[in-house]
VEXVOSE-711956 format. One record per residue: z, y, x of N, C-alpha, C in turn. Coordinates in steps of 0.05 Angstrom, whole numbers, padded with zeros to 5 digits. Atoms other than C-alpha are relative to their C-alpha. Layout:
    n.c3    n.c2    n.c1   ca.c3   ca.c2   ca.c1    c.c3    c.c2    c.c1
       Z       Y       X       Z       Y       X       Z       Y       X
...
This chain:
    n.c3    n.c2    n.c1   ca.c3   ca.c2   ca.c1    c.c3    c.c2    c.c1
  -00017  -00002  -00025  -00082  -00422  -00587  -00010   00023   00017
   00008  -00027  -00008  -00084  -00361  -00555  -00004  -00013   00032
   00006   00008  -00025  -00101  -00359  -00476   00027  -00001   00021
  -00024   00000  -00013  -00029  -00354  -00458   00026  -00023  -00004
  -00004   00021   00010  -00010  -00413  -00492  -00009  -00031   00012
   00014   00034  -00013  -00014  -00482  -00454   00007  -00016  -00016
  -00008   00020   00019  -00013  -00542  -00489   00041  -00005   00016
  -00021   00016  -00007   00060  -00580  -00479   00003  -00022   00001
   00002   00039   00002   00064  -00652  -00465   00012  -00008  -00015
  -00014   00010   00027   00116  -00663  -00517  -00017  -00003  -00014
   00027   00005   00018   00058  -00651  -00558  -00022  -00012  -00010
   00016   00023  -00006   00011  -00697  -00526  -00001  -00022  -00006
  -00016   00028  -00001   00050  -00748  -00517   00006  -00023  -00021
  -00013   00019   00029   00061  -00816  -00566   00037   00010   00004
  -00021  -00008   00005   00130  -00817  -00585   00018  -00017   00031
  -00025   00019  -00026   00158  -00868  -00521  -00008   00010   00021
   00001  -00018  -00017   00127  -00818  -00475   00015   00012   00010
  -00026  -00024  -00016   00170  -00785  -00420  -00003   00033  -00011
   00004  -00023   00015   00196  -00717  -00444  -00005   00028   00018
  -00002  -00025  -00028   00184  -00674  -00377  -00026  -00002  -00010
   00024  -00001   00003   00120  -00644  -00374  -00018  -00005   00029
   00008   00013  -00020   00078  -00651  -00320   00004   00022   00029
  -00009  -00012  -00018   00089  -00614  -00249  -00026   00021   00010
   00023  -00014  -00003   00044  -00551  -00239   00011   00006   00032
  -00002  -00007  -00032   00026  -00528  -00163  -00022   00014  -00005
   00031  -00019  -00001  -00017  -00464  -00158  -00005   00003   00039
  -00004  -00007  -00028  -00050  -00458  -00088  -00037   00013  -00002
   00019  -00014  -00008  -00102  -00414  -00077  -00015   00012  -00022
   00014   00003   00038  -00114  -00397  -00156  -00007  -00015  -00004
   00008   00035   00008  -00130  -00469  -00168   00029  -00010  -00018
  -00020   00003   00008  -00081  -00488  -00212   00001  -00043  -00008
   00003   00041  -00013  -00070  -00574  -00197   00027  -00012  -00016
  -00017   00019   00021  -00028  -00624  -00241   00006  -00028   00024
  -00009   00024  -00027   00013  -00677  -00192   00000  -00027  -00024
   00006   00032   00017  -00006  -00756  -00227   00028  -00002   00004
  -00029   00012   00010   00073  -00769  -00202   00010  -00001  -00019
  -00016  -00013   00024   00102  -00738  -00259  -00009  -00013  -00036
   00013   00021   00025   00061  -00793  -00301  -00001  -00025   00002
  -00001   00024  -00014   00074  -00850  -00265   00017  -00022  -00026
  -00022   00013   00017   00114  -00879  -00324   00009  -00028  -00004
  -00003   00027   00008   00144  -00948  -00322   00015  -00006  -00022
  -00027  -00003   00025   00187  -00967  -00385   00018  -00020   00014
  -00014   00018  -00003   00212  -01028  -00354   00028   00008   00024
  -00024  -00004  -00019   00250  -01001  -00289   00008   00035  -00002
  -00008  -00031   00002   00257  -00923  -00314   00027   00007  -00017
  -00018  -00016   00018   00322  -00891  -00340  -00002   00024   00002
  -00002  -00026   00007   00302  -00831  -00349   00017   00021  -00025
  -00019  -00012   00026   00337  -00820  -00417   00022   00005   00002
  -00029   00000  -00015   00400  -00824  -00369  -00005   00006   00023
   00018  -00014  -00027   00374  -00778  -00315   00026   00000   00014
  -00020   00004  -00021   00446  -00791  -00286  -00006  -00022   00011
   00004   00028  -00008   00429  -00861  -00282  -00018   00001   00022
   00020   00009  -00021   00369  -00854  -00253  -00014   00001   00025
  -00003   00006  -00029   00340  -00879  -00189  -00024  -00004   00010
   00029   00006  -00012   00269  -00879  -00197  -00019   00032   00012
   00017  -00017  -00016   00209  -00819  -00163   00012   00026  -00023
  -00002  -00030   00015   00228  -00775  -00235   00020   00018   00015
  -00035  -00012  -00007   00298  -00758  -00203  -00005   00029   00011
   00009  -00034  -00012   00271  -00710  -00153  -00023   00009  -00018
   00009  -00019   00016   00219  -00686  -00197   00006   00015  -00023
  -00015  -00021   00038   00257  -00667  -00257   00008   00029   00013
  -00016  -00027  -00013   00285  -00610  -00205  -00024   00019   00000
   00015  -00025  -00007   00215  -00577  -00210  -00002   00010  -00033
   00009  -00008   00035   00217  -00567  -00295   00019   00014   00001
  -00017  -00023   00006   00241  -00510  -00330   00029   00000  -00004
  -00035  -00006  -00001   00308  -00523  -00327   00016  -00003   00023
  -00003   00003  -00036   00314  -00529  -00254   00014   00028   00004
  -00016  -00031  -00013   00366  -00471  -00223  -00011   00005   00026
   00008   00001  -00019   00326  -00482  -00164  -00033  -00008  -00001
   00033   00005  -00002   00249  -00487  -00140  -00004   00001   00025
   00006  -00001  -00025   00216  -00510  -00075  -00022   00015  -00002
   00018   00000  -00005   00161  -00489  -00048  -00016  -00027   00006
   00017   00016  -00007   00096  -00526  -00051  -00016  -00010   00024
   00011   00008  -00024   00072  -00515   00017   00030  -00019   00019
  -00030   00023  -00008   00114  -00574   00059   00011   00018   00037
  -00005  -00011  -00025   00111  -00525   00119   00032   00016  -00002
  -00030  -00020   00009   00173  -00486   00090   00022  -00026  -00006
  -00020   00013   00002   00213  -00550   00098   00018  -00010  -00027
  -00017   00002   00021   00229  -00562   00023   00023   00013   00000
  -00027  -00017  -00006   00276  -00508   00028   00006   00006  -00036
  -00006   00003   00029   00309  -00506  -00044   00004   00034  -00011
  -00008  -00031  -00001   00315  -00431  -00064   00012   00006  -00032
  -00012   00004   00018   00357  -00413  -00119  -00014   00011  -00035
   00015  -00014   00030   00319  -00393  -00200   00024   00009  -00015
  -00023  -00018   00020   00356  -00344  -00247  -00003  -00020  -00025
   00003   00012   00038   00361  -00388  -00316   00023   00021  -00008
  -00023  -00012   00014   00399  -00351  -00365   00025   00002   00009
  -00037   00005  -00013   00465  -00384  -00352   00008   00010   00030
  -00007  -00006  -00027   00459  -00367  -00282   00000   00033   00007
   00008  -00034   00009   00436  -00292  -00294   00023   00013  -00011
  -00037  -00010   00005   00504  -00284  -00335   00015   00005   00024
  -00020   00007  -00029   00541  -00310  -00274  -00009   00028   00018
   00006  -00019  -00014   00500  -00259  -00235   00012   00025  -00009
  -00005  -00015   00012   00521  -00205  -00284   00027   00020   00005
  -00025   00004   00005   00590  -00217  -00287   00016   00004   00024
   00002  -00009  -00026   00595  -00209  -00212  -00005   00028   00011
   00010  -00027  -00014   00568  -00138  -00214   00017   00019  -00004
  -00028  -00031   00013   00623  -00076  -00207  -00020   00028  -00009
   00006  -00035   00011   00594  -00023  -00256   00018   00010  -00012
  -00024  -00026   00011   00629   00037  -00269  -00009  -00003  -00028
  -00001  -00005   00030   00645   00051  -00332  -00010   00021  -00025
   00031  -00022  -00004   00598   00111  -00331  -00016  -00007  -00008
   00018   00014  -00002   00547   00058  -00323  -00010  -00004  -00026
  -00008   00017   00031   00564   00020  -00375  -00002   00011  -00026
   00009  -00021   00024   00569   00078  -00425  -00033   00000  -00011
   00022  -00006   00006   00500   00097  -00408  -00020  -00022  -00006
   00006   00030   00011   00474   00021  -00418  -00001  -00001  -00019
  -00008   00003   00031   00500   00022  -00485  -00016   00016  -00010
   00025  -00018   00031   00464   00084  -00514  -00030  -00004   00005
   00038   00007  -00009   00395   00067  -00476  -00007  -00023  -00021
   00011   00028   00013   00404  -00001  -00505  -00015   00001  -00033
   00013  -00010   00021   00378   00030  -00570  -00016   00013  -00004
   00024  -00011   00012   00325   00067  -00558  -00031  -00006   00017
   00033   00012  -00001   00251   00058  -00552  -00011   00002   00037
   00001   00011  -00028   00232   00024  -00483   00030  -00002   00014
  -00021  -00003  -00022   00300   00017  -00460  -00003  -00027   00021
   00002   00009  -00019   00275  -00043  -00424  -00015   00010   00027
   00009  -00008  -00040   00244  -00002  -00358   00030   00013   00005
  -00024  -00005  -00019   00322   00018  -00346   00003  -00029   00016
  -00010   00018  -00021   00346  -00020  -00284   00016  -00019  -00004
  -00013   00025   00002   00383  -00083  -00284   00030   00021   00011
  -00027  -00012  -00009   00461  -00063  -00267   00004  -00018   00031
   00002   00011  -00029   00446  -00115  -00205  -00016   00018   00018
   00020  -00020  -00014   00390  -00070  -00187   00012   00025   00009
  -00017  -00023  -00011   00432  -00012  -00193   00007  -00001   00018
  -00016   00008  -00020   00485  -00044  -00150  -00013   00002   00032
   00019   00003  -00015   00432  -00061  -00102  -00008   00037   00018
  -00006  -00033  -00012   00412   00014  -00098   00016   00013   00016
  -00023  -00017  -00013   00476   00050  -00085   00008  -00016   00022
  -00012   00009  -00023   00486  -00001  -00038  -00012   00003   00027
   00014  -00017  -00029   00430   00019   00007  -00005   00027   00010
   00000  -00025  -00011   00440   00086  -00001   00027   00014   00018
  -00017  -00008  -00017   00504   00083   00030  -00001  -00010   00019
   00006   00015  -00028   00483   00031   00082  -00009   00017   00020
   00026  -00017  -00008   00435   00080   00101   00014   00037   00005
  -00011  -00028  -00003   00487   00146   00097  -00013   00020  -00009
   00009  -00012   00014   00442   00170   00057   00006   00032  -00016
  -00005  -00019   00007   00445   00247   00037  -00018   00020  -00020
   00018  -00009   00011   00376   00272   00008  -00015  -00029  -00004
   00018   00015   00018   00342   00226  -00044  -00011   00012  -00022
   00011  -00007   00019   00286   00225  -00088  -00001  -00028  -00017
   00007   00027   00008   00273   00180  -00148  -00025   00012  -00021
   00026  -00009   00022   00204   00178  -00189   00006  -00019  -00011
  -00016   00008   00030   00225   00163  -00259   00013  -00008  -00006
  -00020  -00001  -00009   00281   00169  -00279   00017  -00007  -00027
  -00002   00017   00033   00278   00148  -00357   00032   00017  -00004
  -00030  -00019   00001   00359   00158  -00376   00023   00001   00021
  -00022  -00006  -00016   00382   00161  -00317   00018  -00024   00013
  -00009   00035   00004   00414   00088  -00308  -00001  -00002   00038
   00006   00008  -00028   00383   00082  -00233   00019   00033   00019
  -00001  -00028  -00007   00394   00160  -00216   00030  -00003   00007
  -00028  -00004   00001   00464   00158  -00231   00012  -00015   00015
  -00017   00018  -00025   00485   00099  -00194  -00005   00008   00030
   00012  -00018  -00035   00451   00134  -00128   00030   00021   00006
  -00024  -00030   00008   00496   00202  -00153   00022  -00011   00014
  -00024   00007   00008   00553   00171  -00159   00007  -00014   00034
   00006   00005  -00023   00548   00147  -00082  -00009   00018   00022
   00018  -00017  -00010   00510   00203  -00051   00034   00016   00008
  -00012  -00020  -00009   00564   00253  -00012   00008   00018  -00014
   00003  -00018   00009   00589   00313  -00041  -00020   00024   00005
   00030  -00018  -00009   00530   00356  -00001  -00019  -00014  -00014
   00022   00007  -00006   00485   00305  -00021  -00021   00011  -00023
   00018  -00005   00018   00427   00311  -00060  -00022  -00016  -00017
   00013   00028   00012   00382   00269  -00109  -00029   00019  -00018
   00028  -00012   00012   00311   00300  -00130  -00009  -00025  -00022
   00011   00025   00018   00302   00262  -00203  -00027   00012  -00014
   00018   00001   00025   00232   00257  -00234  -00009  -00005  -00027
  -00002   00013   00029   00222   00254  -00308  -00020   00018  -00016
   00006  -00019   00020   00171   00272  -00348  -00005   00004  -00027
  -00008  -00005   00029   00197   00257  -00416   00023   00014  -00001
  -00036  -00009   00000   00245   00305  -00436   00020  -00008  -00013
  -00023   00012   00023   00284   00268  -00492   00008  -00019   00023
  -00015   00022  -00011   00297   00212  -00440   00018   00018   00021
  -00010  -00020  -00014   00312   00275  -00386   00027   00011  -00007
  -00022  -00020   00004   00364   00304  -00427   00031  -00021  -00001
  -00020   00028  -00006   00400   00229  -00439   00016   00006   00027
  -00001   00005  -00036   00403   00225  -00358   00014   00026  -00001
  -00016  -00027   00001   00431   00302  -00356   00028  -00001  -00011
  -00015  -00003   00016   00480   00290  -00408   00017  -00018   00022
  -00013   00016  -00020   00508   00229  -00360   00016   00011   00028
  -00005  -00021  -00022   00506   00274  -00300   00022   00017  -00002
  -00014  -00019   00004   00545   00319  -00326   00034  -00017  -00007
  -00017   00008   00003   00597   00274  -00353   00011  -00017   00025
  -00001   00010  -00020   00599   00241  -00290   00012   00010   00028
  -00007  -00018  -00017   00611   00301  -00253  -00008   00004   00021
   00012   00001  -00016   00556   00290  -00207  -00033   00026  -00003
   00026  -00018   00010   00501   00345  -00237  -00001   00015   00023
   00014  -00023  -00025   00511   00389  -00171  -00005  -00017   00024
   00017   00014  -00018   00477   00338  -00137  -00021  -00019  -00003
   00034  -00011   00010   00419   00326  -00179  -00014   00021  -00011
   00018  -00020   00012   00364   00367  -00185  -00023  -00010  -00017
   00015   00010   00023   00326   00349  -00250  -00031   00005   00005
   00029  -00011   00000   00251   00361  -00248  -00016  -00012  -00031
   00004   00016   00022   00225   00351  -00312  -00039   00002   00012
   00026  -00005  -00009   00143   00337  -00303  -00009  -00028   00010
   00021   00016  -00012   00085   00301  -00272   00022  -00007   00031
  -00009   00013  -00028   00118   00260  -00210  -00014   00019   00027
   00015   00000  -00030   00060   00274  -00167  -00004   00037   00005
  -00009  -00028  -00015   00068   00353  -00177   00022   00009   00005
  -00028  -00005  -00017   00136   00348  -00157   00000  -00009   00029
  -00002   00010  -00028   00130   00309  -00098  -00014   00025   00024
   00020  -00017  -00012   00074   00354  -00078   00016   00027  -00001
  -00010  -00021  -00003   00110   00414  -00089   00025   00002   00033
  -00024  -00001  -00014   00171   00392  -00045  -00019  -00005   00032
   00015   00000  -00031   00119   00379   00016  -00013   00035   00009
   00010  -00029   00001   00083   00450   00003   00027   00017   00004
  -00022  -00015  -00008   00161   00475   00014   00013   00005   00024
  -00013   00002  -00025   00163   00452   00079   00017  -00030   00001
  -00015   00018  -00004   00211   00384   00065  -00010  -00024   00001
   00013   00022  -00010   00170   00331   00094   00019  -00001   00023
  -00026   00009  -00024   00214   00291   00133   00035  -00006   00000
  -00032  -00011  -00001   00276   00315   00108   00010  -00023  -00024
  -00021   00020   00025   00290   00253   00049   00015  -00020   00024
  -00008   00035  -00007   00332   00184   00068  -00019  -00015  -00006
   00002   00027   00022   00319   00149   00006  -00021   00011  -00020
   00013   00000   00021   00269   00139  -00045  -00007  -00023  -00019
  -00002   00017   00010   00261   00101  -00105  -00030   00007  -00031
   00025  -00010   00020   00194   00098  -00152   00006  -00026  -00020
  -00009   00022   00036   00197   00068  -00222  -00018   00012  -00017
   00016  -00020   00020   00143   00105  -00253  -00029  -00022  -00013
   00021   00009   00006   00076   00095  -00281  -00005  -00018   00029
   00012   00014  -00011   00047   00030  -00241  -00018   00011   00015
   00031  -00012  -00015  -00021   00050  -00229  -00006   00022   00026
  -00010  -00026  -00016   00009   00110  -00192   00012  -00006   00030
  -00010   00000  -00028   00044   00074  -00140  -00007   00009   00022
   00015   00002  -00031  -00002   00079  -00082  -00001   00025   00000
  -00009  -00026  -00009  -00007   00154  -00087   00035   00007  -00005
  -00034  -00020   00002   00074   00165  -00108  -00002  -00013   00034
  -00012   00002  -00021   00084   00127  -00039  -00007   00008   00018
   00012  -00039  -00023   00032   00171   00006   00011   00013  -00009
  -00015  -00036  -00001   00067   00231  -00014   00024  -00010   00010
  -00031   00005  -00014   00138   00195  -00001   00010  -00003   00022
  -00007   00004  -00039   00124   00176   00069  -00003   00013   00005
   00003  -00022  -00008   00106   00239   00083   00029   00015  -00008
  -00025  -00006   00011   00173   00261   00045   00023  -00013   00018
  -00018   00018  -00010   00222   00206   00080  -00001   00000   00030
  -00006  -00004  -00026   00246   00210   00151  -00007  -00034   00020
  -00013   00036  -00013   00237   00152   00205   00020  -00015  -00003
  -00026   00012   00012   00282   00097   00181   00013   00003  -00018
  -00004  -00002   00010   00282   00126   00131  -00007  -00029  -00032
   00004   00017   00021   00273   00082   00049  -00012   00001  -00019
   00009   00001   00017   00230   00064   00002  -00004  -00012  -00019
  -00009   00025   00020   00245   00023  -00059  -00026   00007  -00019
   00023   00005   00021   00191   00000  -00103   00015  -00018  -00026
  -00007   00016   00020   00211  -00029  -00175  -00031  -00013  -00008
   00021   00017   00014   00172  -00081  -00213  -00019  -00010   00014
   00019   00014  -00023   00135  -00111  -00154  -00013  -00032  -00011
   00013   00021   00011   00131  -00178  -00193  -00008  -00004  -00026
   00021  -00019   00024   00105  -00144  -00257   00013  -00032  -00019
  -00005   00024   00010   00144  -00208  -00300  -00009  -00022   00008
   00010   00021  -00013   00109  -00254  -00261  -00027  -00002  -00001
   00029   00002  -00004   00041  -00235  -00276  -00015   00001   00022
   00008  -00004  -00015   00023  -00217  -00211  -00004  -00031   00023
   00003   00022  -00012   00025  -00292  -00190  -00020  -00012  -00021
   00000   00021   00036  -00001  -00312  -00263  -00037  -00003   00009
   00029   00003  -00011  -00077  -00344  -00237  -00022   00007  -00030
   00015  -00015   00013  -00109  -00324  -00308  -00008   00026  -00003
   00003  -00034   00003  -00101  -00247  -00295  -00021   00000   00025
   00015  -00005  -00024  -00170  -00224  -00259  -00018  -00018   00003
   00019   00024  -00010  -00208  -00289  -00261  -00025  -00010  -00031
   00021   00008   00025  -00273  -00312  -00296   00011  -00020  -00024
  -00011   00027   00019  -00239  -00375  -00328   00017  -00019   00023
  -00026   00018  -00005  -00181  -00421  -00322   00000  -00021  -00002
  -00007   00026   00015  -00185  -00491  -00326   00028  -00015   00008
  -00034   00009   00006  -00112  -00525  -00349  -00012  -00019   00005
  -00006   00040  -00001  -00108  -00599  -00326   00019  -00014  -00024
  -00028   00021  -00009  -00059  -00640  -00355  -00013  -00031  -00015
  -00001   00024  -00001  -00057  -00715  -00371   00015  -00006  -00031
  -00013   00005   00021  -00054  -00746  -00432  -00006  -00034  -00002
  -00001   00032  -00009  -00046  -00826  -00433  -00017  -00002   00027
   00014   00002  -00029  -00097  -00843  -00378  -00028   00008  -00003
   00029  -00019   00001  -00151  -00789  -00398   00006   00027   00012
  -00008  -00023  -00006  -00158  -00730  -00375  -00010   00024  -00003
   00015  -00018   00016  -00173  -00670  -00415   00004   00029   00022
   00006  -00025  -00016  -00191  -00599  -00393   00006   00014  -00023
   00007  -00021   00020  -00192  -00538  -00428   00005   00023   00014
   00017  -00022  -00015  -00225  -00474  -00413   00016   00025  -00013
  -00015  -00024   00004  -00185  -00405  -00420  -00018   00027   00015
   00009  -00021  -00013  -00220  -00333  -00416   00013   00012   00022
  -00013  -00021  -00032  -00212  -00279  -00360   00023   00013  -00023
  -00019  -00018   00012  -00148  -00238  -00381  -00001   00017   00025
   00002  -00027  -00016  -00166  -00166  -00356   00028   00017   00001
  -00023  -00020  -00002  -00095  -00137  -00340  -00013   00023   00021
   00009  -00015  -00029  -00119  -00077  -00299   00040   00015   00006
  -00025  -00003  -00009  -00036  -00059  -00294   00003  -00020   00018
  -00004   00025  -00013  -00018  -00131  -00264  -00023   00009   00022
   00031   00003  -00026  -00091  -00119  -00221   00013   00015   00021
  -00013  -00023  -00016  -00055  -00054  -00192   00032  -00005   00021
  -00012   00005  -00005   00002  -00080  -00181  -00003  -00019   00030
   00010   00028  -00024  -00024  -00143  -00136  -00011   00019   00021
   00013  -00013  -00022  -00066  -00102  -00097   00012   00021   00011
  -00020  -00014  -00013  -00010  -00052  -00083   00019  -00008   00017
  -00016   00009  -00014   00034  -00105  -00068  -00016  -00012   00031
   00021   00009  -00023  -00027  -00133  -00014   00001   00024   00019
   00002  -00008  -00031  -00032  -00073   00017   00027   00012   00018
  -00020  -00004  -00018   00039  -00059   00034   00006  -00023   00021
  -00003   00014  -00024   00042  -00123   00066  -00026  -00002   00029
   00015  -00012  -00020  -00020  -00097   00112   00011   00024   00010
  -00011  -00024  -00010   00019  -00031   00123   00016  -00006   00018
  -00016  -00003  -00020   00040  -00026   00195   00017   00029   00004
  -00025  -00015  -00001   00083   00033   00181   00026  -00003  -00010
  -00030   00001   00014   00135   00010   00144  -00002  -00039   00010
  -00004   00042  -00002   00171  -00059   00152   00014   00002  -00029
  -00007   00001   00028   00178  -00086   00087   00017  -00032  -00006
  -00010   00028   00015   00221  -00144   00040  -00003   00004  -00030
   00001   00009   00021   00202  -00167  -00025   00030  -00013  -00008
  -00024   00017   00014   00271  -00175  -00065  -00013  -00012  -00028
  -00001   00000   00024   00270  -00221  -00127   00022   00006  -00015
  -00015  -00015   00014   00312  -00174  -00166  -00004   00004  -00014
   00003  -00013   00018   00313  -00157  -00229  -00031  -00009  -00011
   00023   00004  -00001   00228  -00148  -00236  -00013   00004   00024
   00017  -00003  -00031   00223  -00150  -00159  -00002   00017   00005
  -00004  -00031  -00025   00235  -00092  -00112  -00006  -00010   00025
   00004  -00001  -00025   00207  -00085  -00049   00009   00032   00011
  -00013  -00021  -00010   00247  -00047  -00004  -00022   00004   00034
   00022  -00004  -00017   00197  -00011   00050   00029   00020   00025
  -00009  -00027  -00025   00230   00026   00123  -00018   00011   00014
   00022  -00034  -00011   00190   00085   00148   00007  -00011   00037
  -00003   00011  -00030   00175   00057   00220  -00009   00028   00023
């Protein structure tokens, strides 16, 4: 069993064992197993008819993986129910979103080639162009810019003056994103940069255009964030924007094995209670991440919101 691998109580379990597993609550990296969720009576439980039933599982079944919803564990937040993407609901979200047909094209040929998962969600997109026009947006930059997927939905929004400074420094994904541009009829209002991010950015400050962006949007190498976004605030105007992708790194960045000496898993198996011990898992990406995301919420220059979008965007304003 690898270290990413928890046992499952199905597993545990004799066969007349309830089939939920047990209710995890992380608070403070301590990762804690609630006894409710074992309480099992056979005599007064219908759980096998979770319509029926009327006993303590009812509200707990809403915290297992098939829940469309999740509270919070602290009770200060009022059990406020907040809504979880499951699949079926992620469609729904989908299905809701107006992409051009542009979009959509370029979706299709990414979808085949190697990493096309760091293109943007088409919600994310949406999301985008929608703050770049909130925002009247005229001069944007985006660091990386893969095929173009994010870039384009900006474009395609952006003014006829406006302008969109894209970073990229693969050129086969570069020329994808170009090819779009062009068919799009938005190419005279990006300027391509093929290259290292951070000697573009740098260049456009050594030009004098500190000050002069709206909008910005980084998607690049991780590790990089904290310098792409010193150079950007220096780039971006008061009130001006700064979009961060992948802020919740798939969820590792909550995940209490990344960073830590050892893990111990609880759970409950009849009325014993076993342990088992899990190494450190050294992500130093996920590490970068967390501690990027920490110190924007200490940054008194920008006011910031963590969206869960896509893989989590935090949208930053230049105060």
């Amino acid at each position: 069993m690898s270290p990413h691998e928890f046992p499952v109580a199905s597993q545990l379990r004799p066969a007349s064992f309830h089939p939920f597993s047990s209710t995890w609550v992380i608070t403070n990296g301590a990762l804690n197993v609630s006894p409710l969720r074992w309480s099992y009576n056979a005599s007064s439980c219908y759980c096998f008819r979770l319509r029926e039933c009327r006993c303590k599982w009812k509200r707990l079944v809403r915290s297992c993986s098939t829940s469309e919803f999740v509270v919070a564990s602290d009770e200060n937040y009022g059990n406020k129910q907040v809504v979880s993407l499951t699949p079926r609901l992620y469609e729904y979200v989908l299905k809701n979103v107006r992409e051009p047909e542009i979009l959509r094209q370029l979706r299709g040929e990414t979808a085949s080639m190697r990493g096309s998962q760091m293109q943007v969600s088409p919600d994310q997109a949406q999301l985008l162009a929608m703050l770049v026009q909130i925002l009247g947006a005229e001069r944007c930059i985006e660091v990386g810019v893969y095929t173009g997927y994010s870039s384009l939905a900006i474009a395609l929004v952006l003014p006829e003056s406006g302008r969109l400074v894209a970073c990229e420094r693969d050129a086969k994904s570069l020329d994808v994103a170009k090819k779009y541009y062009q068919l799009a009829g938005v190419s005279h209002k990006v300027d391509a940069k093929l290259g290292l991010a951070m000697d573009c950015l740098e260049s456009l400050i050594l030009n004098g255009e500190a000050g002069s962006y709206d909008f910005a949007f980084i998607d690049a190498e991780k590790k990089m964030n904290e310098k792409y976004f010193e150079l950007l605030l220096q780039l971006v105007r008061v009130g001006g924007l700064i979009v961060i992708d992948n802020v919740l790194w798939h969820g590792k960045v909550a995940d209490p094995l990344v960073n830590k000496f050892f893990c111990v898993f609880l759970y409950f198996q009849l009325n014993e209670l076993d342990l088992m011990y899990y190494p450190q898992v050294y992500d130093p990406k996920t590490i970068s991440i967390r501690n990027f995301n920490q110190k924007l919420m200490e940054d008194k220059r920008v006011s910031i919101s963590m969206v869960p979008i896509g893989d989590g965007m935090t949208i930053c304003r230049k105060r």
